[in-house]
RODO-2510 file (C-alpha; in nm, 4 decimals, decimal comma):
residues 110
     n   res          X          Y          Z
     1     x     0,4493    -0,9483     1,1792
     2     x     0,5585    -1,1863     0,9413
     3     x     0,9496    -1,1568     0,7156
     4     x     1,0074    -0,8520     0,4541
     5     x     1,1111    -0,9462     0,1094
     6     x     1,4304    -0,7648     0,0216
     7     x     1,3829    -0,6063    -0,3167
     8     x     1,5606    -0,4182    -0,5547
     9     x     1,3932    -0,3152    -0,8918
    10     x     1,6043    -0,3267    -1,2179
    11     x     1,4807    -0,1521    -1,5058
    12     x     1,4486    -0,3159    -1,8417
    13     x     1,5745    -0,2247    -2,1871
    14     x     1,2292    -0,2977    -2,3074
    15     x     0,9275    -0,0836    -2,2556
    16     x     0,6775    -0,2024    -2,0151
    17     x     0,9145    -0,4669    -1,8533
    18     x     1,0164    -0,4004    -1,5216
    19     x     1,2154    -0,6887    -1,2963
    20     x     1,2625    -0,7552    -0,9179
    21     x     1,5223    -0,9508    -0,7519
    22     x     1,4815    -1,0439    -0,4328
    23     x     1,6679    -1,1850    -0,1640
    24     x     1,5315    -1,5374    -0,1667
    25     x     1,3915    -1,8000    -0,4337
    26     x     1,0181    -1,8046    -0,5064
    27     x     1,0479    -2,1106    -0,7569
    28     x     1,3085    -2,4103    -0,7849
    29     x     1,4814    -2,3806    -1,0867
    30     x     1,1800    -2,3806    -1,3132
    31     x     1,0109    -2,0804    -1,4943
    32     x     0,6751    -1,9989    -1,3934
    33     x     0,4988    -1,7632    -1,6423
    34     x     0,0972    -1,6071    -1,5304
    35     x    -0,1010    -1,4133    -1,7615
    36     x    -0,3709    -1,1668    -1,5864
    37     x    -0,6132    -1,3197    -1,8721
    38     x    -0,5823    -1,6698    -1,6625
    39     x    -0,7172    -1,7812    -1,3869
    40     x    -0,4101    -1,8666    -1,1671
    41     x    -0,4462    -2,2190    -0,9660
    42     x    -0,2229    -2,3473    -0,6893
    43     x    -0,0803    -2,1951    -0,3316
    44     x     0,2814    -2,1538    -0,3688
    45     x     0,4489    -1,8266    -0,2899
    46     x     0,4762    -1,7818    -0,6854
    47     x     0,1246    -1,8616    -0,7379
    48     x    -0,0023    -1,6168    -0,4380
    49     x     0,2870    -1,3691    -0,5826
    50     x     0,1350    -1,3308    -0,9203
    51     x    -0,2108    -1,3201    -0,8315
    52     x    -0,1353    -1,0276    -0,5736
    53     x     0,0722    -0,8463    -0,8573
    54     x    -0,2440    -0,8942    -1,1671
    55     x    -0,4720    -0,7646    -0,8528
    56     x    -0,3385    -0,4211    -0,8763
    57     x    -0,5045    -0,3711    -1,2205
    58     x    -0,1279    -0,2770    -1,3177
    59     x    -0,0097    -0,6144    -1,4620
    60     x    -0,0835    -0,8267    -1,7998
    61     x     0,1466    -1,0693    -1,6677
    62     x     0,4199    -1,2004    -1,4576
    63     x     0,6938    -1,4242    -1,5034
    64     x     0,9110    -1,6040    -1,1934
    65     x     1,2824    -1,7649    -1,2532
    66     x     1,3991    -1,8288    -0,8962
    67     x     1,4634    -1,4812    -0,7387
    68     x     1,3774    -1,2656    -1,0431
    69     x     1,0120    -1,1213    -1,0816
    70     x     1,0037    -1,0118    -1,4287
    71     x     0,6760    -0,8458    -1,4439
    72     x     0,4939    -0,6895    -1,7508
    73     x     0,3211    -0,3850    -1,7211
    74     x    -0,0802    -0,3033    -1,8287
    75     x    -0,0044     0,0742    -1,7736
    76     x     0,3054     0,2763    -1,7662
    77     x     0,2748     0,2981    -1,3863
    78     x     0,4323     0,0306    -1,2057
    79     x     0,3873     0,2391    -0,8464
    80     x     0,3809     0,0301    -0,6053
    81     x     0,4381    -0,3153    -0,7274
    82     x     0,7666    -0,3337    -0,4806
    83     x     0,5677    -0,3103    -0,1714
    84     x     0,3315    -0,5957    -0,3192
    85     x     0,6677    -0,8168    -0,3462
    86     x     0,8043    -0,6896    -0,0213
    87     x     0,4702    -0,7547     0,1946
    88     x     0,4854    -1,1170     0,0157
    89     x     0,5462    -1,2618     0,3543
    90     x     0,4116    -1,0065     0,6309
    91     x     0,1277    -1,1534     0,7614
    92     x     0,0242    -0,9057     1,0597
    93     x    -0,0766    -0,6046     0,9261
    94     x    -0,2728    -0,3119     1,0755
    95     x    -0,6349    -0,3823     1,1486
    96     x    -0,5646    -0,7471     1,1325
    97     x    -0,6194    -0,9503     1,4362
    98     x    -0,3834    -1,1392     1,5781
    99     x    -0,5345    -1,5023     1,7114
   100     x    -0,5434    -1,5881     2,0737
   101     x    -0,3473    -1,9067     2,1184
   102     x    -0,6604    -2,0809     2,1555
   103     x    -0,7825    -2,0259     1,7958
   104     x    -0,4700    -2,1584     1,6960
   105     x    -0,4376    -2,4297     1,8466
   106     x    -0,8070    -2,5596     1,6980
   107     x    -0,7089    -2,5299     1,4011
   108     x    -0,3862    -2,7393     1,4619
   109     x    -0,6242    -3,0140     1,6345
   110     x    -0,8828    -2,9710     1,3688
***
């Protein structure tokens, strides 16, 4: 459950560079630049984005311009990385449980 990220991944005339666009923004019209060396604070999509991407032990780091991930690579395998974009906003997956309607409504009260 949750929305799929459209993405379509454009190679790079530089080595180890690889960059996504996707089909909505991630950032307002500033540049938002994570290094897999820092620890990465905050809770916005582009935040949550980069740490995902750095997670997969594939990234050094990741840089965010509205709808283009430019992301630069730790390996020469970048398998994989689309999904991590794509699934940005699914947040139903198998062997997750879904919340009764009770549990969610606590929290709203809470």
């Amino acid at each position: 459950m949750g929305q799929l990220v459209s993405v379509i991944e454009k190679p790079s005339s530089r080595p180890g560079i690889v960059r996504f666009v996707l089909n909505r923004a991630l950032t307002g019209m500033g540049h938002e630049r994570y290094r897999a060396d820092k620890e990465i604070m905050g809770d916005r999509p582009s935040d949550e984005l980069a740490r995902r991407l750095i997670a997969t032990s594939k990234v050094d780091g990741v840089s965010i311009n509205g709808n283009v991930v430019t992301v630069e690579l730790a390996t020469s395998d970048g398998e994989g990385l689309i999904d991590v974009i794509r699934d940005l906003y699914t947040y139903w997956v198998e062997g997750v449980e879904v919340p009764s309607d009770e549990e969610l409504m606590a929290q709203v009260e809470g």
